[in-house]
N, C-alpha and C positions, 0 to 999 in steps of 0.2 A: 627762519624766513618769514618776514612779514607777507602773514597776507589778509592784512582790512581791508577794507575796500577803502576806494582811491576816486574822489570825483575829479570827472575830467569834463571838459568844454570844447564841446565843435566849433567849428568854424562854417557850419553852415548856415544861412541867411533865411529861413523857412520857407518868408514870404517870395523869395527868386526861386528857390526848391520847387514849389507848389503852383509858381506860374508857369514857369518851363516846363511843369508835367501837366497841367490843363493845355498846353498849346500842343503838345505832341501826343497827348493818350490813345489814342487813335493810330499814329502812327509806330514805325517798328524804328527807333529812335535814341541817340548818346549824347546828352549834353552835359558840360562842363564850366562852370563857372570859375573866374580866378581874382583874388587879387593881386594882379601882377608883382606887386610891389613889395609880397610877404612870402607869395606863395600858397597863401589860403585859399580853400577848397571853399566855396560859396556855394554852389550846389553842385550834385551831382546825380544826374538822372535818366533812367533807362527805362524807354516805355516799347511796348503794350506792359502794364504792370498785373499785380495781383495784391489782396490783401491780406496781410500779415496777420490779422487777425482771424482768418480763417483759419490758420496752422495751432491756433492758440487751444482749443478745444478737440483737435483733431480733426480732420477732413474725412470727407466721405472716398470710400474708393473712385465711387465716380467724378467727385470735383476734381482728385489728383490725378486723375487716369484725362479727364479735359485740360488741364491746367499743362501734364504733360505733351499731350497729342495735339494742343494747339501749334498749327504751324507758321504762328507770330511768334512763337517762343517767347509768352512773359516769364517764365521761370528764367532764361538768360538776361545774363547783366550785360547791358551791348556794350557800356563804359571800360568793363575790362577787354573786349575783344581789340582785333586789329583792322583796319581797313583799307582797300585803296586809297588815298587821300584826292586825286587829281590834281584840278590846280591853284590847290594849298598849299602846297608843295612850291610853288614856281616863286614866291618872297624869300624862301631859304634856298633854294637854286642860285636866285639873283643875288641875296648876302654874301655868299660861300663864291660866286664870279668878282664882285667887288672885293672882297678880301684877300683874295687871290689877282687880283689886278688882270683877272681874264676878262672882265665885264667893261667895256668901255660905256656908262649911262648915256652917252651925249649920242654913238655911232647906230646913225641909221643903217639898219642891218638889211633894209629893204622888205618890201611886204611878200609876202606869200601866201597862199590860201592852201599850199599843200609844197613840200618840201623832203628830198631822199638826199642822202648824200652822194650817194654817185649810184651809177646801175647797180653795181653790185646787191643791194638791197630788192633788187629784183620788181616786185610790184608791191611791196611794201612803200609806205607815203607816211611821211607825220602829216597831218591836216588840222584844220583852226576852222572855228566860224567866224572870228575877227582877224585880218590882217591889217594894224594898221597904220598910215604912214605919218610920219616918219616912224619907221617903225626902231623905235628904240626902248630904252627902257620905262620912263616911264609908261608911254602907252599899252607896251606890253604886258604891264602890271594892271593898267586900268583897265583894258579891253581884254584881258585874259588871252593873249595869244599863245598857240602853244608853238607854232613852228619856229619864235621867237627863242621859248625856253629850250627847245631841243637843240638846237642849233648854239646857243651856249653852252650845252652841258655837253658837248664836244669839245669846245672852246676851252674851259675850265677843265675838262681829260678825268678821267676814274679815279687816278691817285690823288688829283685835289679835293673830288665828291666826296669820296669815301674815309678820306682823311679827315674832312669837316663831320659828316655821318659819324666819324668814331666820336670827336670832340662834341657832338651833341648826345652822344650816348641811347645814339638811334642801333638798337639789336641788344641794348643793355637792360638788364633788372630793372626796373623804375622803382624809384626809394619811394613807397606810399603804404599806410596802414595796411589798405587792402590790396592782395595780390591781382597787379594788371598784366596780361599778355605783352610779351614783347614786341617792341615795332622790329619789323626788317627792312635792309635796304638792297638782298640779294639775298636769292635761294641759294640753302648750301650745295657746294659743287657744281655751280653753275658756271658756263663759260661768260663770262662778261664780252659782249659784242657789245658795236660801237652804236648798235641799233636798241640794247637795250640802256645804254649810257643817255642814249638819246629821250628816250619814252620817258626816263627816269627824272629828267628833267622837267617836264609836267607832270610830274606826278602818277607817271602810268608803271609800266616797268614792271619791278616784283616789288616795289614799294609797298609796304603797310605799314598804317600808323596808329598808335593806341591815340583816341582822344585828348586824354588828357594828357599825354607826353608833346601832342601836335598842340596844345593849348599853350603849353609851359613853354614851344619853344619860342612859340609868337612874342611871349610875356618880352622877351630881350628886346625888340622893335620897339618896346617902351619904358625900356628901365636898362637902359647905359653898356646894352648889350650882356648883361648877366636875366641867368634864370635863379631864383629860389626854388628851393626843393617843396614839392606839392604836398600836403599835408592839409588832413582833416579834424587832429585834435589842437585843439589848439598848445604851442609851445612855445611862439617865438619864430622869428625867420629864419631861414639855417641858407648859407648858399648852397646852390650844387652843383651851377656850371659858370663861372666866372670869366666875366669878358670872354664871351666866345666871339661877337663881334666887336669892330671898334666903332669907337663915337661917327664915324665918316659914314660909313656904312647904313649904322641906324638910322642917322638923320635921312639919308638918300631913302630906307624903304620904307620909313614910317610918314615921309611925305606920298611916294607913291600910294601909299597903303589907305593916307587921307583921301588922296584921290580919286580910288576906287571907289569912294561913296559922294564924294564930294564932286566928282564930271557927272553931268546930264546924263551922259551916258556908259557911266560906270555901271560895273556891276554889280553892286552894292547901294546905288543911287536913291533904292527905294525905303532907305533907313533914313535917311538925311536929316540932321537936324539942324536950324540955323543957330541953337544957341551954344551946341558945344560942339569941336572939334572933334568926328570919329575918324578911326581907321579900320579899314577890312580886308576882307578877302573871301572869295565865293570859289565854289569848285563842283564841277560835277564828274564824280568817277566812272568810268565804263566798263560794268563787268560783261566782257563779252569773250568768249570763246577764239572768236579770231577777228582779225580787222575788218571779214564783210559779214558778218551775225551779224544780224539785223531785229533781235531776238533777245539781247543783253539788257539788263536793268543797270538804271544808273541810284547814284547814291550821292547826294544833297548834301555839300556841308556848308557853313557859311562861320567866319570867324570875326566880331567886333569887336575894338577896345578902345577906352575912351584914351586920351593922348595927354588929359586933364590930369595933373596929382591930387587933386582934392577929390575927386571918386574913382578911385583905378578901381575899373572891372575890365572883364576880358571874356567873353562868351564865346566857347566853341561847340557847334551842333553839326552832328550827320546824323541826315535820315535817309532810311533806303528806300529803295521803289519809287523815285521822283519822276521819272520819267511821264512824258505826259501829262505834269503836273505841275510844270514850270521849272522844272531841275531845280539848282540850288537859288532863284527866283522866290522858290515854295518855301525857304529856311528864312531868307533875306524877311517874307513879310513874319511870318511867325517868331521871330526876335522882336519885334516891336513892340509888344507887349512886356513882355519881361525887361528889356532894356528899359522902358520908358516907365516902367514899376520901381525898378530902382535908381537910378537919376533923381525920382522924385520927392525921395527921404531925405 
């Protein structure tokens, strides 16, 4: 058995590595870099951190007994964990309804500011801060409504979601050097109600999403509906989920997706650039105990990707504890730096 050693090549970008962790260190924080186009791992970064060099020499008991007991947890890699996604989630809701021809784009669905499907749901309500009219697809995409997305993902029914959820290999191993937690899209042995079909479709539900599998899936919105498989050493492109969407589809969410940064009053609007075409998506997750906990932390993510072939990047960040701090608002300004770092190479 040979075994020389073997030089290998990342795929990481240093100078994008090193800005996305000066903009988050502070925070409890997962970002992921891509090139959509390959699948390369550009950066990848999990803050509050620690330094490695401290391990090199051995630590004191008491820097590893702080290091442990800190309750930012830098010793955890937030990259491999799982999270609510919110409404990140709601561009592959809308895919997987156009693909299924359950999503009519054009049908105003009519606004609502809170929405149950019949009594039965009791005093349970999906609710929005944005209803807006005509309330269809695009707007729903730009103004982030959720009673929009719930309200289709009845429309489109469990065995079309879940069906799409298997073909994106959402609850599956993620092919990556390093081991990541798996996303889920339903706790085991859970009754599937119509009320969690519904949350599921904003993003609430029992939905969690590893980062970097919610980064890769985005990647298809701008590469012909396939993702490459995510990798950090450098090898070559490998597919791993081929045409999950078709060309109709991508074109329809990756314009919405523009427009989320590109309307005045997108949510996304404060990345804007005029000289190159982006596309996003903002989400803020609510972990809360029950619908009226008042007391729940939210969790910031915000996803950019240029629409350009001549610089495919794709920047996915959650950070937790947003709340009070402009929710996913607080990701949207803190990408500005690292996006307009690399644009400028």
């Amino acid at each position: 058995m040979d075994k020389s050693p073997q030089d290998i090549t990342l795929t990481i970008d240093i100078d994008l590595q090193q800005s996305l962790y000066n903009e988050y260190q502070n925070d409890k924080s997962a970002s992921v870099a891509l090139n959509p186009q390959t699948g390369e791992v550009l950066a990848l970064v999990s803050t509050p951190s620690y330094s490695n060099n401290d391990f090199v020499l051995g630590l004191s008991t008491d820097k590893w007994n702080a290091l442990n007991n800190d309750s930012n947890q830098p010793l955890m890699s937030r990259y491999k964990q799982t999270y609510t996604p919110g409404s990140t989630m709601k561009p592959i809701t809308a895919a997987i309804g156009l693909e299924t021809k359950t999503i009519d784009p054009d049908k105003d669905l009519g606004a609502k500011d809170k929405w149950q499907k019949d009594s039965s749901w009791g005093s349970y309500y999906v609710t929005t801060l944005h209803a807006p009219s005509p309330n269809n697809l695009k707007n729903a995409i730009t103004y982030s409504d959720n009673v929009y997305f719930a309200r289709n993902a009845l429309n489109i029914g469990k065995d079309n979601l879940f069906k799409y959820y298997k073909n994106l290999k959402i609850g599956k191993k993620i092919p990556f050097e390093l081991s990541l937690n798996r996303s889920q899209y339903i706790n085991k042995n859970q009754k599937v109600s119509d009320q969690l079909i519904a949350d599921s479709g904003y993003g609430q539900g029992q939905i969690l999403m590893n980062p970097l599998q919610l980064a890769s899936i985005y990647s298809a919105f701008v590469n012909n509906g396939s993702i490459y498989r995510p990798h950090l050493v450098e090898q070559g492109e490998q597919m791993w989920i081929q045409r999950v969407f078709s060309d109709k589809t991508v074109k329809t969410i990756k314009e919405d997706l523009i427009n989320v940064i590109a309307d005045e009053k997108g949510t996304g609007h404060a990345i804007y650039h005029d000289s190159i075409a982006l596309a996003g998506k903002t989400g803020t997750a609510e972990i809360k105990q029950s619908q009226s906990d008042t007391t729940g932390t939210e969790l910031g993510w915000f996803t950019v990707m240029t629409t350009d072939s001549k610089q495919p990047l794709l920047i996915t960040t959650m950070v937790e504890d947003v709340k009070d701090r402009g929710g996913s608002g607080y990701v949207v300004e803190h990408t500005k730096t690292p996006l307009d770092l690399y644009l400028s190479k």
